[in-house]
N, C-alpha and C positions, 0 to 999 in steps of 0.2 A: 663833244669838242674834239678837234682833231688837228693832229698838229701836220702840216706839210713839210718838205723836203730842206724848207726856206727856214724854219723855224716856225711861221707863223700859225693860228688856231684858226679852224671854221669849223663851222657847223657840215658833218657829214654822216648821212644814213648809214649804217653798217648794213652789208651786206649776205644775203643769204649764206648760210655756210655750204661748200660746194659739196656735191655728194659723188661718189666716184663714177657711177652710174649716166652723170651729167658733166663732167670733165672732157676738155677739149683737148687737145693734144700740144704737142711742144718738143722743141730739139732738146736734146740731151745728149751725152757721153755715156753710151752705155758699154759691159764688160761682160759677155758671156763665159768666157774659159780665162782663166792664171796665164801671165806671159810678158813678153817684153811692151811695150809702150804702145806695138802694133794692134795687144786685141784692146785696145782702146777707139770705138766709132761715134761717129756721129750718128744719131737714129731720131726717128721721130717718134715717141711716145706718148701713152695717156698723161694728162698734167696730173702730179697727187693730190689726194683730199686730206681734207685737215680732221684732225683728232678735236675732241673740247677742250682742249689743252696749248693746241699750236696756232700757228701762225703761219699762213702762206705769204712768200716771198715772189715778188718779180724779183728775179736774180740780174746784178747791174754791173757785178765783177766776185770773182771767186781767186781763193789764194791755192798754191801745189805747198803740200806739205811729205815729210818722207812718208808720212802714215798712205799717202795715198798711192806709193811706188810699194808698201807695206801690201796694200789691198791689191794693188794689178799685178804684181810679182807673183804674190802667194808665197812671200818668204818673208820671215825665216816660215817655216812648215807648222809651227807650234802656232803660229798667228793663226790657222786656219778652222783649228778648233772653233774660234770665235768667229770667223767671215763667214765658215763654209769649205767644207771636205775637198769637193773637186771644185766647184767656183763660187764666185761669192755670193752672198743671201742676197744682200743687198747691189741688184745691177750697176746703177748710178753711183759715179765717182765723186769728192769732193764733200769736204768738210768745213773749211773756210767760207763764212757769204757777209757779200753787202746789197744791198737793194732794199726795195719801198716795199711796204706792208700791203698788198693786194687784200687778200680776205683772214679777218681770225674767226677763229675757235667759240661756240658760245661762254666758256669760261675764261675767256683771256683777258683780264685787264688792264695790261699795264700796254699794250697797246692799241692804236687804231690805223684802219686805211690811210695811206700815205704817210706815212710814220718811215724815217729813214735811217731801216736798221743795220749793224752787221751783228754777227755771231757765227755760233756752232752750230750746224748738224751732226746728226746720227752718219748721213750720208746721202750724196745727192745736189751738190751745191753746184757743179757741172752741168748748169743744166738751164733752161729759161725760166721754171719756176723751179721752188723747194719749200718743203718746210720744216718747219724747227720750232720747237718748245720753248715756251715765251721765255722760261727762265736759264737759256742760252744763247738771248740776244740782248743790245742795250743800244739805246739810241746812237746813232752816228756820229762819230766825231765832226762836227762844225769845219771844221778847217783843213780835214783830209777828202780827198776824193775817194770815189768808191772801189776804186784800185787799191788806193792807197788802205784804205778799212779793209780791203777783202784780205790781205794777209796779215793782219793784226792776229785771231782771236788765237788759234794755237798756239805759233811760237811768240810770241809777245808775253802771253801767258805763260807760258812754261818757263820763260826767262823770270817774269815777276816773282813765279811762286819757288823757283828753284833758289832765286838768289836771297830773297823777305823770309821766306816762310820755311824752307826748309836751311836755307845755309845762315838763317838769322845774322844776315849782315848788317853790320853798323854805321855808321860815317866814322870814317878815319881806319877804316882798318884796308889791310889791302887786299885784292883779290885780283886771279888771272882767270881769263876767260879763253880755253882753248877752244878756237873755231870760230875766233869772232868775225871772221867775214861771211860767217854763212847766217843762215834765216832767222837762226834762235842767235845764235852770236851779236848781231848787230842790233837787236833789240837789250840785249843783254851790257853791251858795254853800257850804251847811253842811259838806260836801270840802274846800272850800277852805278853810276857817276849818280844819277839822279836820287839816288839812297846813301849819297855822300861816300861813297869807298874812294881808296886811290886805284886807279884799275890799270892792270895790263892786260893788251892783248896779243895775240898768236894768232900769226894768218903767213900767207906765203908773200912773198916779193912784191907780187904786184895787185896786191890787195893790203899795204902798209900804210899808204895816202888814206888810203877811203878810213879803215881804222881808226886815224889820227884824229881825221875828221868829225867822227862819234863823238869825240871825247874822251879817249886813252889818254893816259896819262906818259904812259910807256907800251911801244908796239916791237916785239920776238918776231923777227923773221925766222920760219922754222925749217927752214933751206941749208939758214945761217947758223942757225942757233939752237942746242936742245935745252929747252928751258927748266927739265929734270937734270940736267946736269951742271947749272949755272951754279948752283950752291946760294941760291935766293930761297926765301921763305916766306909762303902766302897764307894767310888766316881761312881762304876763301879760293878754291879753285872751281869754278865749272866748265866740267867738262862735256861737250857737244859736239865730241869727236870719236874719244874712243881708241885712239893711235898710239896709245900708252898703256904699259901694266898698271894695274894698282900699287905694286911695289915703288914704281918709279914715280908715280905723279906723287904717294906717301914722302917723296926724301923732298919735294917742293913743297909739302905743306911743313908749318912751326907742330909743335908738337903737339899742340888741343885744337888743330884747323879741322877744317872741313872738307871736304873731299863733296861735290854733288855731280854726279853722271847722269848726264842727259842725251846718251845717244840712242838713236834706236838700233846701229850695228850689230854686228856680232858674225855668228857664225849660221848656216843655211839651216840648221834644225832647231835650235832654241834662240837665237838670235843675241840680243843682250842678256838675257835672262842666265846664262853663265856668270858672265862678269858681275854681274849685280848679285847674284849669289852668294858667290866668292867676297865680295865687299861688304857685305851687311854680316856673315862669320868674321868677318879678319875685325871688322870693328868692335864688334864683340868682346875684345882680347888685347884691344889697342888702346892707348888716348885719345886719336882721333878718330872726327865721326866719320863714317864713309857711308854714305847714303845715296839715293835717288829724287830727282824731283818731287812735288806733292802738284799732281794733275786735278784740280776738282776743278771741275767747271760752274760758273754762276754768272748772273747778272752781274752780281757785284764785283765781281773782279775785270768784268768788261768795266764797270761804269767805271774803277780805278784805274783803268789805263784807260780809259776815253780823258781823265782828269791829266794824266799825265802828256797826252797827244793836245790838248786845250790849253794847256799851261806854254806847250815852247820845247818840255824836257825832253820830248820823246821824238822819233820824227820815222816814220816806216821808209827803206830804203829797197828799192825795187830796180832789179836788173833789167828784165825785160816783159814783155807782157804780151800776149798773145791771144789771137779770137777764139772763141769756143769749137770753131773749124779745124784748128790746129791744136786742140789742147794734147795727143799726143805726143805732136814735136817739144811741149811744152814738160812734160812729164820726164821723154828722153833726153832733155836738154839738164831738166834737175837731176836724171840719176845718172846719165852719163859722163858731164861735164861738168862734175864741180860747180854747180850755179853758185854766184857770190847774191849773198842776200836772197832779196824774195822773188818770183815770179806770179806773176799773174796774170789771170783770165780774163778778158774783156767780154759778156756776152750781152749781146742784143738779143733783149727781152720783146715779145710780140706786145705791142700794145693796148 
């Protein structure tokens, strides 16, 4: 039984699992050497083969996240350990996907051929196919388009489990979100509102409307305003910027808040891995907690924000979007220009 794009169930053959030896080829975004936006091409490559585990994807739209200016930069330098010394292990850009289930895995079953997924990969989502392991994907949200899904899984995530699981927010308590006009930010007010907090946000001038719009309660222009200096007191601050000491975001929390840092900033050698250092000793030694996100990736946490995207509460809010032809201007445009909210990839899949 298999379910289609539509929702509905038919009867369909699962298909041979493809072996790499028999793989046809496919555009992609591939990255030979660390650098600006530029060593980012277009190429034409073998399609991947699936593992008894994964699941291959026609890719239908993919989301830019910072992790993937993390991976073409090559900075901070410490990242590299994991990518790869002088370039990355892994060619293919992209970790955000939405698209239809092409072929699985012989051990896959939670889904079938045409099943219309988004999730995570490892890496690769930049591309006309991908694949990814069944248990970091969940079926598609009904009522978002595949744009709309393709920049859900990371920062939607990190916003749920930063603000639920690590800053154990409550309904009624307040919390500020610095950087709420960017990726993780705008998933993050409308979570929080949706976990019942009173929220404020922090964004600049002319990102104060859009803000409102989410569902802030109250919105700091930070042009206008430093919100470490206001003499306010939050239970709840996350932070997804990084443009603050710990000293100072400390004098905005009450005395037993919470402090959660969600930037990947920092400095060209260890990146945030200073900062978060320095915060998990000072916590140590203080009343309040000063910690970091909790990143685990699952099925389940997609199916919990697919619930919250099905409901009403949530809604992905997307700047601009771009063809898989362009996905370097798209990258440039996130680490260049302050993108507000999310950017995404449109790619036409071969059919």
């Amino acid at each position: 039984m298999t379910r289609n794009t539509d929702g509905a169930s038919h009867q369909t053959a699962r298909p041979a699992t493809l072996t790499r030896s028999e793989a046809p080829t496919m555009r992609a975004i591939v990255q030979h050497a660390y650098g600006t936006a530029d060593v980012l091409h277009l190429e034409r490559i073998e399609r991947p083969a699936i593992k008894p585990d994964e699941v291959l994807i026609r890719v239908r739209a993919a989301g830019v996240n910072h992790a993937d200016w993390v991976y073409t930069s090559g900075r901070p330098l410490l990242a590299r350990l994991a990518f790869g010394l002088r370039k990355p292990k892994q060619p293919v850009r992209g970790r955000d996907v939405a698209g239809v289930v092409e072929a699985v895995g012989e051990g896959v079953t939670r889904f079938r051929p045409n099943d219309a997924v988004f999730g995570e990969v490892d890496g690769g989502s930049f591309a006309e196919y991908t694949v990814a392991r069944q248990d970091l994907l969940a079926l598609k949200p009904v009522g978002l388009t595949f744009e709309q899904a393709a920049v859900v899984p990371v920062s939607a995530r990190t916003a749920l489990q930063g603000l639920r699981d690590t800053g154990k927010l409550r309904p009624g308590q307040s919390v500020l979100i610095n950087g709420a006009s960017g990726g993780v930010g705008t998933f993050a007010v409308q979570i929080a509102r949706a976990l019942g907090a009173e929220v404020t946000g922090v964004c600049s001038r002319r990102n104060v409307e859009l803000v409102r719009s989410l569902g802030a309660d109250q919105v700091i222009d930070y042009t206008y305003e430093d919100f470490t200096r206001s003499g306010r007191r939050y239970d709840l601050i996350f932070d997804s910027i990084g443009n603050h000491s710990i000293n100072s975001l400390r004098r905005a929390l009450t005395p037993t808040g919470t402090l959660v840092l969600s930037s990947g900033t920092g400095g060209r050698v260890l990146g945030p891995m200073g900062r978060i250092i320095r915060a998990r000793l000072l916590s140590l030694v203080v009343g309040q907690t000063l910690t970091t996100g909790m990143l685990a990736r699952s099925t389940e946490t997609l199916d919990e924000l697919r619930a919250l995207f099905d409901s009403g509460a949530v809604t992905p809010v997307i700047e601009r979007t771009y063809p898989l032809s362009e996905t370097a201007d798209a990258v440039r445009h996130f680490a260049e220009e302050h993108a507000r909210a999310k950017i995404a990839i449109t790619v036409s899949a071969a059919e």
